[in-house]
N, C-alpha and C positions, 0 to 999 in steps of 0.2 A: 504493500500500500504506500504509495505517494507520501509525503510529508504535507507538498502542499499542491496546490495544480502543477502541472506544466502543460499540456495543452488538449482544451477539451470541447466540444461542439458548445455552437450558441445552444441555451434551448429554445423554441419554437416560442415566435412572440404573439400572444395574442391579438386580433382586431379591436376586441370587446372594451372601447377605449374609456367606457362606463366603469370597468371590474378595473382597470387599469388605475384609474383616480382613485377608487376606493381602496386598491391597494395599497398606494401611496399614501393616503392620508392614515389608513392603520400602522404604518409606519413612523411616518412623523410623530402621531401618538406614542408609540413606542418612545420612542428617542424624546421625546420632549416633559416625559414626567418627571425630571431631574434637572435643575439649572445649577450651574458651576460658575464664578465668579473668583478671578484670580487677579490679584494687581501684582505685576512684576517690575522691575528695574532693569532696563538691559543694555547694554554697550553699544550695540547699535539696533537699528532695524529694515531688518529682510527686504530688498526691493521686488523677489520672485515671486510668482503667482504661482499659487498650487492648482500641477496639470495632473488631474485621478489618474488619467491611464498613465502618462511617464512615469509617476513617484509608483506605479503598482508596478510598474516593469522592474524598476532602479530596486526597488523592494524587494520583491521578490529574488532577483538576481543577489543583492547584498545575503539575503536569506539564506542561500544557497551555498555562496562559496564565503561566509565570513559567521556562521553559527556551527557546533559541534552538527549538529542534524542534518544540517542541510549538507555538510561533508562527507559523512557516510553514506547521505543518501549517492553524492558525486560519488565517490569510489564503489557501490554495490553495481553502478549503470554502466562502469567505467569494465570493472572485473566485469560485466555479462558481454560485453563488445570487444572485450580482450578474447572471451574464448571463443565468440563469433568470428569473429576473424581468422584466430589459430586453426579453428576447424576449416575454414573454406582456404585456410593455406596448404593445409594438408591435402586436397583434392585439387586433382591435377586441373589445372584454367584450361579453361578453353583458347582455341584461337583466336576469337575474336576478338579484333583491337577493343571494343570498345569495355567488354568484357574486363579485359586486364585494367585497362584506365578506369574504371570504376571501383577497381578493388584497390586500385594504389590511392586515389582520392580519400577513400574511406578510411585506409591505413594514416594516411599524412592528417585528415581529421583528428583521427584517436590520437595520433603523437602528440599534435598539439593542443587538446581537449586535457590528456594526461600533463603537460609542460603544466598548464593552466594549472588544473585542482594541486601539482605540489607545491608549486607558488603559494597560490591560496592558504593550503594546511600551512607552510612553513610562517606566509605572515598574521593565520589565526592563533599561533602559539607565541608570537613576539607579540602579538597586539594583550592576549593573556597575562603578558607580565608588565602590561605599560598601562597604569591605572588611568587616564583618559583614554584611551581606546580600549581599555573591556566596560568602559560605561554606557560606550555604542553597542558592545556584545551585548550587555546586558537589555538596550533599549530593541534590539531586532531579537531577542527571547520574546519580550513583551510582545511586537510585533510580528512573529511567529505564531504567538500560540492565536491571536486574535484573526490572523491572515486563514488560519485551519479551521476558525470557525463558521468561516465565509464559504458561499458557496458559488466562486468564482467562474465565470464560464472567459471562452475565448473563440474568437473567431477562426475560421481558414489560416489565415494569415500571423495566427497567434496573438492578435491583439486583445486586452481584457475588454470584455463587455461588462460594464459595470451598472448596480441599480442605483437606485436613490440611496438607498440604507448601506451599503459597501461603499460610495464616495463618501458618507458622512464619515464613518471610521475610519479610513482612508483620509480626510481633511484632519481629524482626530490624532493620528500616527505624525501627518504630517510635521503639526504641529510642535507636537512634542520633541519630532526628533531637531525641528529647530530651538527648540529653546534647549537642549543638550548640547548643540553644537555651538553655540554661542551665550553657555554657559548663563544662560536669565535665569535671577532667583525668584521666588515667589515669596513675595513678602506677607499675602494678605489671599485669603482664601474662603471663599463662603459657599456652602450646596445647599441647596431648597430644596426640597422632595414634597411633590404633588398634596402627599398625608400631610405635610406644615411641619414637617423634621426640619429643623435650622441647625448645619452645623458653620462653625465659625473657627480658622487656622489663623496663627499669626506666629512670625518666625518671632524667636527668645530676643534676635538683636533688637528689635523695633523696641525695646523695654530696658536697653542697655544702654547707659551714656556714655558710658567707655566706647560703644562703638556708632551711635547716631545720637544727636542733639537732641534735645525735647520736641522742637520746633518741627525738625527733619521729618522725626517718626510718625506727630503729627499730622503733617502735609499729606503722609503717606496713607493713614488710615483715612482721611479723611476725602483721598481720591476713590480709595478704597470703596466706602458709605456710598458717595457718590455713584458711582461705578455700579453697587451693588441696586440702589435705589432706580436706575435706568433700564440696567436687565429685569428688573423683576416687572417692571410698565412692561416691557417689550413682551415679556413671557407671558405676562397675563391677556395681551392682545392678540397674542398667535395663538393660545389655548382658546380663547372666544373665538377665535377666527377660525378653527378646526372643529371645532363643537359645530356651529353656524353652519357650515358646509353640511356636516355628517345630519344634523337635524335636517337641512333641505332635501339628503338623498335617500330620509328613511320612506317617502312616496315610491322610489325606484327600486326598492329593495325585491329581489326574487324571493317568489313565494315558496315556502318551505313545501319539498315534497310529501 
């Protein structure tokens, strides 16, 4: 079994562009019974736009040859084209030119498929001992195990066909792995939960004057409040806003058999 995809048929898209809304919105539902609120500090900020299909490609491929799993998985596919090979070496080729040139093509492939993955393993066990780059390890685990929860499809051409609910995780991953790579801390942290859970984070230093002013820390919680006070209008507008739809399509709804 796979680790994660590598390439699989679209599945068959519906017309039924009624069920298709309906899906959608039971999704958003999904994803939207939790609001997260973080105010961070960070050295610079990102001018790149997040493209779903590149970062799922870049993803996935990172997955592959820079996690313990996705390595073995590279060496089990590696040994099965190793002994495909050796066996059709051992049976005498045929004459046909084109024959042979297809089996030398296939061999210069594996050699350097193989060059690849020991690359790979050699600078997965240097990045092991170099505590900024196994923080990336650690962040494509996290992005491993939620990629396998996905039920990715891909076209002819292997491109990802992605839903609404896979870019949002996917915009999520994104995220994250940018604020790892350019080291933004979170200073101030709040989740809302649908039930009216309030939890509320705040780093120790915002309460240290050894390490920020009064004034500083302040400033910060109080961007914070702000911050928190604008998502929570937004959230309660897209929840009426999703309700409101769902109420207008309970006329269109199929009748139960």
């Amino acid at each position: 079994m796979a680790l994660f995809p590598t390439k699989k048929e679209a599945k068959p898209q519906s017309s039924e562009t009624l069920r298709r809304f309906r899906e959608t919105l039971k999704d958003i539902l999904q994803e939207i019974t939790t609001l997260e609120i973080n105010t961070m500090v960070v050295r610079e900020i990102p001018c790149q736009k997040f493209d779903p299909e590149g970062f799922c490609r870049r993803l996935l491929n990172d997955i592959r040859y820079q996690t313990r799993e996705g390595l073995k998985q590279v060496a089990a596919e590696l040994g099965d084209r190793s002994e495909n090979l050796q066996q059709r070496g051992l049976v005498p080729q045929s004459q046909a030119p084109f024959v042979q040139d297809e089996y030398r093509k296939e061999l210069i492939k594996y050699n350097l498929d193989l060059e690849r993955y020991q690359e790979a393993e050699r600078r997965f066990l240097e990045q092991e001992a170099d505590p900024q780059q196994r923080s990336y390890q650690e962040f494509l685990q996290v992005a491993y195990r939620q990629i396998l929860d996905l039920d990715l499809t891909f076209d002819a051409q292997g491109e990802p066909r992605l839903s609404s609910i896979e870019v949002r995780v996917l915009r999520k991953l994104w995220e994250l792995e940018l604020s790892l790579l350019h080291e933004d801390v979170i200073f101030a942290q709040t989740t809302l939960h649908l039930d009216g859970d309030l939890t509320n984070r705040y780093r120790r230093e915002l309460f240290d004057r050894r390490v920020f002013a009064p004034e500083t820390a302040q400033s910060i919680l109080q961007l914070h409040h702000t911050g928190v006070e604008n998502a929570e209008k937004q959230w309660n507008g897209l929840i009426q806003l999703v309700v409101g739809l769902i109420e207008r399509l309970i006329p269109f709804r199929r009748p139960s058999p």
